[in-house]
C-alpha positions in Angstrom: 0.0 0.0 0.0 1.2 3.7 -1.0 -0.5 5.4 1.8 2.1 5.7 4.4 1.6 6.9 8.1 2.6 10.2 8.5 5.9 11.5 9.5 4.6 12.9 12.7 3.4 11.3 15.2 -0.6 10.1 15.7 -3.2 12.6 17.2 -6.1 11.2 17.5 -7.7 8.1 19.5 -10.4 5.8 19.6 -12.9 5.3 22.5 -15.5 2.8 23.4 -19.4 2.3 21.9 -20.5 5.5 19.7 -16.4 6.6 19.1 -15.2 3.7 17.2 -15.1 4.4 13.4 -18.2 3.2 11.2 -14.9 1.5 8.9 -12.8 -1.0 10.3 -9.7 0.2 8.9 -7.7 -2.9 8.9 -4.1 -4.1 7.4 -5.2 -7.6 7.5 -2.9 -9.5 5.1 -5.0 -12.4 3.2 -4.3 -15.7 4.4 -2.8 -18.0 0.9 -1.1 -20.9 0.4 2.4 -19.4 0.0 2.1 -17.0 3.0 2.4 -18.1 6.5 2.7 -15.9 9.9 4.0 -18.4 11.8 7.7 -18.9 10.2 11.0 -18.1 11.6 12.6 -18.6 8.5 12.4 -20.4 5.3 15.1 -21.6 2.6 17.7 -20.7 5.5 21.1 -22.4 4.3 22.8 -23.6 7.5 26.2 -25.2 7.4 27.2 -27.7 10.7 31.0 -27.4 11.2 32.5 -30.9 11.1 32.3 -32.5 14.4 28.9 -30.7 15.6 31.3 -27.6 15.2 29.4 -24.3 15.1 27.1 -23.5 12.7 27.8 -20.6 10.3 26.3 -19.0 6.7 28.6 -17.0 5.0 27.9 -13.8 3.4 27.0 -14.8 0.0 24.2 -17.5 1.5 22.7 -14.7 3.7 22.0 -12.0 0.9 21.1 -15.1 -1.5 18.1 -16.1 1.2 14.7 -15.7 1.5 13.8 -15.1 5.2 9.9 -14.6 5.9 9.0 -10.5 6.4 8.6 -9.3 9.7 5.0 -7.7 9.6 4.0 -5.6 12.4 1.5 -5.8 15.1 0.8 -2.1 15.2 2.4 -0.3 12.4 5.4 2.0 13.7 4.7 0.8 17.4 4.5 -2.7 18.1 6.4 -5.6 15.8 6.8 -9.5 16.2 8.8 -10.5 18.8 9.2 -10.1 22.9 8.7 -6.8 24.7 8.3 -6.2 28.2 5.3 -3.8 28.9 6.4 -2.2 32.9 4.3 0.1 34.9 3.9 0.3 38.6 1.3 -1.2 40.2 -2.5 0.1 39.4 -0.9 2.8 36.6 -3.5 1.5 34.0 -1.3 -1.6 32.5 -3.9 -3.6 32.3 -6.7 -1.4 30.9 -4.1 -0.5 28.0 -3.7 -4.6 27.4 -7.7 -4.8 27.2 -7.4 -1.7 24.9 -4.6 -3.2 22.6 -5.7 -6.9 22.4 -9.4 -5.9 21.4 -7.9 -3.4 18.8 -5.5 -6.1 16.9 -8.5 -8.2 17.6 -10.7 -6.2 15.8 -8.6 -4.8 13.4 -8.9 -1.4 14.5 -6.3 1.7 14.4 -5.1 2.2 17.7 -4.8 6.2 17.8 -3.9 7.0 14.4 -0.9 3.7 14.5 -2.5 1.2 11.5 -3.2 -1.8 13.1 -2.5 -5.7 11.2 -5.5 -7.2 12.5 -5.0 -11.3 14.2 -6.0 -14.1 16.5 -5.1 -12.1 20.0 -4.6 -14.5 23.7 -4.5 -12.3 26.8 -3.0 -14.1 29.9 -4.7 -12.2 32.1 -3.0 -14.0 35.5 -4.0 -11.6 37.9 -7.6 -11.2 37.0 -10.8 -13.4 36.9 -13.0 -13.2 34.3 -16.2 -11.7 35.9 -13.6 -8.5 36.5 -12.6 -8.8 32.7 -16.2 -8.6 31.5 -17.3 -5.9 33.7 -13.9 -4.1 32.4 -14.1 -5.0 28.7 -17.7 -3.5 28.8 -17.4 -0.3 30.0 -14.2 0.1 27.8 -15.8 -1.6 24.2 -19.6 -2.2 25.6 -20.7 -5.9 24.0 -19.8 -6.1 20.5 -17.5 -8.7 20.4 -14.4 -10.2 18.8 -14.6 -13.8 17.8 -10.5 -14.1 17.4 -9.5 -12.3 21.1 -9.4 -15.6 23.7 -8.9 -14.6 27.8 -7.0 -17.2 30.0 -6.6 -16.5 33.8 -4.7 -19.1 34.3 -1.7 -21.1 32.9 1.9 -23.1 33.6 4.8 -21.5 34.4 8.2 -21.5 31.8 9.5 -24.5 33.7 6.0 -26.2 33.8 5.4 -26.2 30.0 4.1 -22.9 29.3 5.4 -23.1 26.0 3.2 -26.3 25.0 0.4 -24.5 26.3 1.2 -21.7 23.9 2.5 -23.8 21.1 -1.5 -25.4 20.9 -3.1 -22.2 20.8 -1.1 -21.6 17.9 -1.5 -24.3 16.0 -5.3 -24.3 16.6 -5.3 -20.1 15.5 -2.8 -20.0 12.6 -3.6 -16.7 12.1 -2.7 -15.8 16.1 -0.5 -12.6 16.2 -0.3 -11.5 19.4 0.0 -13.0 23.1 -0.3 -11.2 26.1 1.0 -12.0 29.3 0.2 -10.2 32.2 2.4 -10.6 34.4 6.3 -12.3 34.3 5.7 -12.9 37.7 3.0 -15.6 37.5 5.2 -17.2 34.4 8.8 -17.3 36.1 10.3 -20.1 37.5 10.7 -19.4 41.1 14.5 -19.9 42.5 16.9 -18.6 44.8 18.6 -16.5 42.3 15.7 -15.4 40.3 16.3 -12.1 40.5 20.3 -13.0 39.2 21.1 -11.5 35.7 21.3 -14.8 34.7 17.9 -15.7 35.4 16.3 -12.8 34.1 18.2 -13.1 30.7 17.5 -16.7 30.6 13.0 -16.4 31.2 13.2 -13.2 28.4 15.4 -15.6 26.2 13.4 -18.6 26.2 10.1 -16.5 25.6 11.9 -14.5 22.7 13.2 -18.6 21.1 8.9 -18.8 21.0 8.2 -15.8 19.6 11.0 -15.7 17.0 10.1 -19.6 16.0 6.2 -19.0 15.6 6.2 -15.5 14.3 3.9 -13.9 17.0 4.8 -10.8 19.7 4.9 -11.5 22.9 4.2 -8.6 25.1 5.1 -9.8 28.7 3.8 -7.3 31.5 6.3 -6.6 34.4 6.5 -4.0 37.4 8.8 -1.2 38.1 10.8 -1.1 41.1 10.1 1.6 43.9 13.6 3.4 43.3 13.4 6.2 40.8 15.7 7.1 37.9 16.5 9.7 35.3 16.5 7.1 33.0 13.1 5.3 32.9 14.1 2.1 31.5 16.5 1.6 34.3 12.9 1.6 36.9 12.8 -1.8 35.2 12.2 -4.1 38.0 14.7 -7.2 38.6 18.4 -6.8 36.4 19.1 -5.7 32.9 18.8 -8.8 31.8 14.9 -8.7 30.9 15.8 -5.9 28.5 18.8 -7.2 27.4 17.2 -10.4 26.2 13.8 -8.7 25.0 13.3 -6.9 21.6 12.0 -4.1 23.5 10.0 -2.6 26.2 7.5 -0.2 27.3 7.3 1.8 30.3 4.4 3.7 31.3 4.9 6.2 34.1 3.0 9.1 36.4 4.5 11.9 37.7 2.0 11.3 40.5 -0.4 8.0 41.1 -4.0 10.5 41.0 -2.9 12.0 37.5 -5.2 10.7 34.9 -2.1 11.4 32.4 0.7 9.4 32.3 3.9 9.3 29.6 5.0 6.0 27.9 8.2 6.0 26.7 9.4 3.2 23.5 12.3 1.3 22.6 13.4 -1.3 20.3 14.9 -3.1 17.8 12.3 -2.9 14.9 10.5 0.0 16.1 11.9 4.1 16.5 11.9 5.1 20.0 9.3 6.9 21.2 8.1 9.2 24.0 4.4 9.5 24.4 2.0 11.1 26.7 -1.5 10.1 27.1 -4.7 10.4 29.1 -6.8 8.1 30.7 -10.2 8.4 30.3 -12.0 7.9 33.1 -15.3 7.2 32.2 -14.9 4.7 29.2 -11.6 2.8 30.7 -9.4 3.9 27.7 -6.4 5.7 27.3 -6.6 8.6 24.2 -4.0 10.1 22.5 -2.3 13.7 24.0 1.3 14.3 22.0 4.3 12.8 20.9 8.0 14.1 22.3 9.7 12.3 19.0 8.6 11.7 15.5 8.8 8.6 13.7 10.9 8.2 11.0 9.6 8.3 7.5 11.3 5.6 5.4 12.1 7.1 1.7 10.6 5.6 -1.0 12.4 2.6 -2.7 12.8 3.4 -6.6 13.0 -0.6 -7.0 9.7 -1.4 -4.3 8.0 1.5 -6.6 8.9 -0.5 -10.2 7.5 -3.1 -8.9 4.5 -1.9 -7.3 3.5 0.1 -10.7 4.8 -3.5 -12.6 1.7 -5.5 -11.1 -1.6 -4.4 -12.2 -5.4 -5.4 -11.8 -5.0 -7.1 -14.6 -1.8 -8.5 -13.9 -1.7 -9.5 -9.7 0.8 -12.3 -10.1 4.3 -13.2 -11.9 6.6 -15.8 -11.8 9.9 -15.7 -14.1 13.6 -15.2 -13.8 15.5 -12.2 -12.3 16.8 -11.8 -15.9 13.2 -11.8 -17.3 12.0 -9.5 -14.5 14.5 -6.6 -15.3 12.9 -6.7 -19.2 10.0 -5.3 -17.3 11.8 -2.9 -15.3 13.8 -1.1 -17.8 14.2 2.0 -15.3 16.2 -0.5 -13.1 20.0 -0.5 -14.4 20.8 -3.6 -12.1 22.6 -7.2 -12.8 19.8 -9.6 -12.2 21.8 -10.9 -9.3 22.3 -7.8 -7.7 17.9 -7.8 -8.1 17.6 -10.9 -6.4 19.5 -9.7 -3.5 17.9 -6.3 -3.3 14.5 -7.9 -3.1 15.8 -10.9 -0.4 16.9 -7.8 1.6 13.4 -5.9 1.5 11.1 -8.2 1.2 9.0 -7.5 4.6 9.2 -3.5 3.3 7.3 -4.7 -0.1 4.7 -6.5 1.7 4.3 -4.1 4.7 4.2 -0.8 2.1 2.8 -2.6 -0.5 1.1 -5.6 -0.1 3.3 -7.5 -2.1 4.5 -10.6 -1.4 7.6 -12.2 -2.6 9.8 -15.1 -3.2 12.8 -16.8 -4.7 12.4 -20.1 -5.1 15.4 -22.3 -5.5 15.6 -24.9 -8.0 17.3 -25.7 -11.5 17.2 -22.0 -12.2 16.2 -19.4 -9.8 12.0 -18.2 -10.0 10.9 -14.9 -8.4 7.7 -14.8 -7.3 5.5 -11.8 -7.3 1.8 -11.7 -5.9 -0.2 -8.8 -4.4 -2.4 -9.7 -1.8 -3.6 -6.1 -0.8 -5.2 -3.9 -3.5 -3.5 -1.4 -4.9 -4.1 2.2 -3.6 
């Protein structure tokens, strides 16, 4: 899709029965044969070194692969992977996860971020469900959505948490995001658990799921009491849950009565972020106030843009050479090898921007495939 999100950051929200939009805006990708979420990797060339030596890929083999695109959860907010979600105590975490799993749910913008709508599973440890009915009503009133599951209780890391995950998955192939609110009911319990060790080990083993399934795992967690200039470091427990985690949240008050509160982002797939919000106390939700940073606008791609005017309405699919493609892109004054790579390289950015989703298939002679799964805009 052409219409990118603006440079600057969102202004607006959306609120509970009578504010939602009359369209579900929705980046939904449509579900094929050739796509699937739920992929770490494919055609990934792995050599063992002799003797069950380490395992290496040189640098030819990487740009020569296919990996699967990252799509995001919330465009230019939330992407797939692990990231910790820490508040203190009662500062409206888990109102926000209600507002965020019903929006992904739904399919719904959250603010003016795009939202990629999925099967959502809220963990919701410290709740019951009569308090999550009475909550999710007041916040959304009783229109429901089929594809956002609630558990209050599961297993711990150590006492197969990850099966229990693993068959919600494989039931909802189109699952997206899983909530778990809080670490603390999922942690093993030991006496060094608050070690670095520890820490860096429960974030690692969630990030191995969420890497090997494709899904984000947003993980809720608790500040410590001590303040710090530097948010991040209020992170309760060591630096090793945001060493190991792909990034985190923090949401913060200057004091516990103010209905606004700042959260600041940071991450490896996502631009950092500072942004204050307000809680709405009559529908449960938290709106949209400002943004302290912008998000970065990616330029256009001259090659993504050949390609995107190159598929038509008429013409939605193509399969040929790299050799063959470049006849049709006569613009392009590339080697057809150098194409190959280029593509291999941006392939989530074609399918994210465009809707396009790509492939090069090994065989007796190399095949790109081309097939837009989003309309054209």
């Amino acid at each position: 899709m052409t219409n990118k999100m603006k440079s600057t950051a969102p202004v607006s929200s959306v609120g509970a029965d009578g504010e939602q939009p009359n369209k579900k805006i929705s980046n939904e990708i449509i579900a094929n044969e050739n796509v699937k979420n739920n992929l770490q990797a494919t055609n990934c060339p792995e050599k063992s070194g002799q003797g069950g030596g380490l395992q290496t890929v040189s640098m030819t083999e990487l740009y020569d692969t296919v990996y699967p695109p990252r799509t995001p959860v919330v465009d230019g907010f939330l992407y797939g992977g692990t990231y910790l979600f820490v508040g203190a105590p009662k500062v409206g975490k888990s109102f926000f996860m209600g507002q965020l799993a019903y929006h992904v749910a739904m399919g719904l913008p959250l603010w003016n971020y795009p939202v990629r709508k999925g099967t959502v599973l809220y963990l919701a440890l410290e709740d019951d469900y009569a308090r999550l009915q009475r909550r999710l009503s007041v916040m959304f009133g009783v229109e429901c959505a089929d594809n956002l599951f609630f558990a209050t209780q599961a297993k711990t890391l150590n006492e197969g948490l990850d099966g229990e995950l693993e068959g919600f998955i494989k039931e909802h192939k189109d699952a997206r995001l899983i909530i778990i609110d809080t670490l603390q009911k999922v942690r093993e319990v030991g006496g060094d658990r608050y070690s670095y060790s520890s820490d860096y080990e429960i974030v690692t083993k969630l990030k191995s799921f969420s890497d090997k399934y494709g899904v984000c795992l947003l993980v809720v967690h608790h500040t410590r009491k001590l303040e710090s200039e530097d948010s991040f470091d209020m992170i309760s427990g060591t630096n090793g849950l945001l060493g190991a985690a792909d990034g985190a949240f923090i949401m913060h008050k200057k004091k516990r009565t103010d209905n606004t509160a700042v959260m600041d982002i940071v991450g490896r797939d996502q631009p950092d972020q500072e942004l204050t919000i307000e809680f709405d106390r009559e529908q449960c939700i938290w709106k949209f106030q400002k943004a302290e940073t912008e998000l970065w606008k990616q330029p256009p791609n001259p090659l993504l843009e050949a390609i995107n005017e190159f598929l038509t309405e008429e013409m939605q699919e193509w399969e040929g050479t790299a050799t063959e493609l470049l006849k049709q892109l006569p613009d392009m004054q590339l080697s057809a090898n150098v194409l190959s790579r280029r593509l291999n390289v941006v392939n989530s950015q074609l399918l994210n921007d465009y809707g396009i989703f790509y492939d090069n298939k090994r065989g007796h002679e190399r095949k790109i495939i081309l097939k837009r799964l989003e309309p054209k805009t």
